[in-house]
C-alpha positions as CSV (number, residue, x, y, z in Angstrom):
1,X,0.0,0.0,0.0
2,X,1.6,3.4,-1.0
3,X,2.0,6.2,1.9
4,X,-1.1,8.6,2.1
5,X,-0.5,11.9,3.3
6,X,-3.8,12.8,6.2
7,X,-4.1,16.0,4.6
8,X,-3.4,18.2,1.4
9,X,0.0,18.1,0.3
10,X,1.6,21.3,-0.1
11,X,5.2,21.9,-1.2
12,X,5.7,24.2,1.7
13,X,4.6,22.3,3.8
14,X,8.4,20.9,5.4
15,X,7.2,17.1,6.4
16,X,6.0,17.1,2.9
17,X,9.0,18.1,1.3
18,X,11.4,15.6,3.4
19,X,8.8,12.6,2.9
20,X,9.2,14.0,-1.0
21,X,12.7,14.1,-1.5
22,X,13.0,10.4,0.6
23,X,10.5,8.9,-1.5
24,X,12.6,10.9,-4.9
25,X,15.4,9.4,-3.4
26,X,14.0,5.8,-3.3
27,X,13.2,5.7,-6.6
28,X,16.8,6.6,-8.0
29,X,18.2,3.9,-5.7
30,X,15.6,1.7,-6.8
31,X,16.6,2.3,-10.9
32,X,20.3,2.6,-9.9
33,X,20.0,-1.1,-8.7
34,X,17.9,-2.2,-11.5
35,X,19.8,-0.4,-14.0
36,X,23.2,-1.9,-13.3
37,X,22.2,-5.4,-11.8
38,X,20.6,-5.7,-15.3
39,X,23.8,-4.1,-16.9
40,X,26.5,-6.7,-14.6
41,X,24.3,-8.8,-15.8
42,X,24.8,-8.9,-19.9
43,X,28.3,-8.0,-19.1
44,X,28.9,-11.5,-17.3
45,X,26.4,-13.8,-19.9
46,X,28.0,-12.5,-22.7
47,X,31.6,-12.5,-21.8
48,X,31.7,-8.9,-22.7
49,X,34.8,-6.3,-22.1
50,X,33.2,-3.5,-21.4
51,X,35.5,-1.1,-19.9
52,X,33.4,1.5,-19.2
53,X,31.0,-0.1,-16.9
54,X,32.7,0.1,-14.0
55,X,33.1,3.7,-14.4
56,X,29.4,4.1,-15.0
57,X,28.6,2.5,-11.5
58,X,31.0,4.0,-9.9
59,X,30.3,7.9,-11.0
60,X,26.6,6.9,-10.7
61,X,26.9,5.4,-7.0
62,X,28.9,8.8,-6.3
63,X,26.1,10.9,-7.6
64,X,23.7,9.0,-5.3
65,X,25.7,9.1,-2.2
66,X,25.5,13.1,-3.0
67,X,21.7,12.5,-3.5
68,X,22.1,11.2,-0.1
69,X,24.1,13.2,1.9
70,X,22.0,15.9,0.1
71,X,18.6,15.6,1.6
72,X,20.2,13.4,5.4
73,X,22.3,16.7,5.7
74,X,22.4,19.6,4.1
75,X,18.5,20.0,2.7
76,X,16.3,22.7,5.2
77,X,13.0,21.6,6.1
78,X,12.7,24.4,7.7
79,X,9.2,26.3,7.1
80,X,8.9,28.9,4.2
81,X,6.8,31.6,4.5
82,X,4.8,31.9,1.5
83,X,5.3,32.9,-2.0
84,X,3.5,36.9,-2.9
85,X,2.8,37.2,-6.1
C-alpha cells in the first residue's frame, strides 16, 4: 500500500517536502540497482569487455551518495513563508 498523506499536500509544507525528496530518493536507488544489476548482468552472460562499466557504476553510486548526503544533511525543512505574487 503506498503512503497517504492525512491532509493536502503542499510543497511548503516541510514534512512534505522531506517525505518527498526520501520517496525521490527511493526511486533513484531503486533504478540505480535495477539499472546496473541488469547491466553486470549482460556484461557476465556474454563475456563482454566493457571497460566503461565500471566507471558508470561507480560515478553513478557517487552521484547517489550526493543525493544522499544531500537531503540526510544539508537539505532545510525548515518552514517557508509563502510565496507573494
Amino acid at each position: 500500500m503506498p503512503p497517504r498523506w492525512p491532509r493536502q499536500p503542499d510543497r511548503n509544507d516541510p514534512a512534505y517536502r522531506k517525505l518527498d525528496d526520501r520517496m525521490n530518493f527511493a526511486v533513484h536507488v531503486a533504478i540505480f540497482a535495477a539499472c546496473n544489476s541488469g547491466l553486470w548482468f549482460f556484461h557476465n552472460f556474454l563475456k563482454a569487455t566493457w571497460e566503461w562499466l565500471p566507471w558508470l557504476t561507480a560515478g553513478w553510486l557517487v552521484i547517489l551518495l550526493v543525493h544522499l548526503i544531500y537531503i540526510a544533511a544539508i537539505a532545510n525543512y525548515s518552514q517557508t513563508p509563502p510565496k507573494s505574487t
